[in-house]
C-alpha positions as CSV (number, residue, x, y, z in Angstrom):
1,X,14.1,-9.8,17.7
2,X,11.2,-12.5,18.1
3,X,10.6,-12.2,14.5
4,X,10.8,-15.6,12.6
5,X,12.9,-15.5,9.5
6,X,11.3,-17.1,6.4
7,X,13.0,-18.7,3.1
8,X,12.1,-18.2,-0.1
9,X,10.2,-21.2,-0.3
10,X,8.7,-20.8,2.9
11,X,7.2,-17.3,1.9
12,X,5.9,-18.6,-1.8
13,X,4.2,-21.5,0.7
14,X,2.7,-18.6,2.6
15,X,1.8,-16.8,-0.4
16,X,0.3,-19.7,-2.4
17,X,2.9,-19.2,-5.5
18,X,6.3,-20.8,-6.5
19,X,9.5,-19.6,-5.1
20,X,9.7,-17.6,-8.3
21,X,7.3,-14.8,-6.9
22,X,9.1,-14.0,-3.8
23,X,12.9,-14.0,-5.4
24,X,11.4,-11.8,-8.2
25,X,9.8,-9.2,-5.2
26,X,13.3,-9.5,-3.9
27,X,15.3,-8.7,-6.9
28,X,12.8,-5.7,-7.7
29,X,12.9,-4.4,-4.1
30,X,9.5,-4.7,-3.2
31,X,9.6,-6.7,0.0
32,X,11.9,-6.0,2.8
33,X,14.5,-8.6,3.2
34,X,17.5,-10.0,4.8
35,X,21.0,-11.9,3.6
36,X,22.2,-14.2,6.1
37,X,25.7,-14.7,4.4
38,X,24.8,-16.0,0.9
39,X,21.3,-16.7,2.1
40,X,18.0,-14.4,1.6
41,X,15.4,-14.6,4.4
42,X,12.5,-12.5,4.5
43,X,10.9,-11.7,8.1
44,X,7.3,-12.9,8.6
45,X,6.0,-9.2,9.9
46,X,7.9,-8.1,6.2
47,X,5.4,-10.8,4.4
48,X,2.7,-9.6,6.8
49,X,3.5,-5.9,5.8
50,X,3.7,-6.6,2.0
51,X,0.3,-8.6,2.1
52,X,-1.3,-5.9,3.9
53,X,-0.1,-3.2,1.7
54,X,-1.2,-4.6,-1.2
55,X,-4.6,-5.9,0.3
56,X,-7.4,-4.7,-2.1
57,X,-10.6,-3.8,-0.2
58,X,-13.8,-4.0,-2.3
59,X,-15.9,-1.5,-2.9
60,X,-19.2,-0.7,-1.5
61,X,-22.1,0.3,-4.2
62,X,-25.5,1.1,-3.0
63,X,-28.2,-0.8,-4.1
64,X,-30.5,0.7,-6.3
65,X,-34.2,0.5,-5.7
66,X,-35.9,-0.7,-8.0
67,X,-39.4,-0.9,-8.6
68,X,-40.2,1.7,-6.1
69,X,-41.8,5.1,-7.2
70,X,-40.2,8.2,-5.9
């Protein structure tokens, strides 16, 4: 396992929030994680995973032509 194991407040750095975020994603479940003893890691392909899954793509209108006769 080459996977580097983040904490809590290493994740909310990766995420751009507080520590808060991450331990509430924990307690809910949301995020795959793992106790190490007492301590909570989280895996970076986990955050990787959860960032993708939850990656919004924007939609894609077409323009309307205006000012054109049809």
């Amino acid at each position: 396992m080459s996977d580097l194991l983040l904490t809590v407040e290493q994740a909310a750095e990766r995420l751009g929030t507080t520590a808060r975020f991450p331990r509430r994603l924990i307690a809910e479940r949301r995020i795959a994680f793992v106790k190490v003893g007492r301590h909570v890691r989280i895996a970076e392909s986990a955050l990787a995973a959860y960032i993708d899954g939850n990656t919004v793509q924007p939609i894609r209108r077409r323009r309307a032509r205006y000012g054109r006769a049809a």
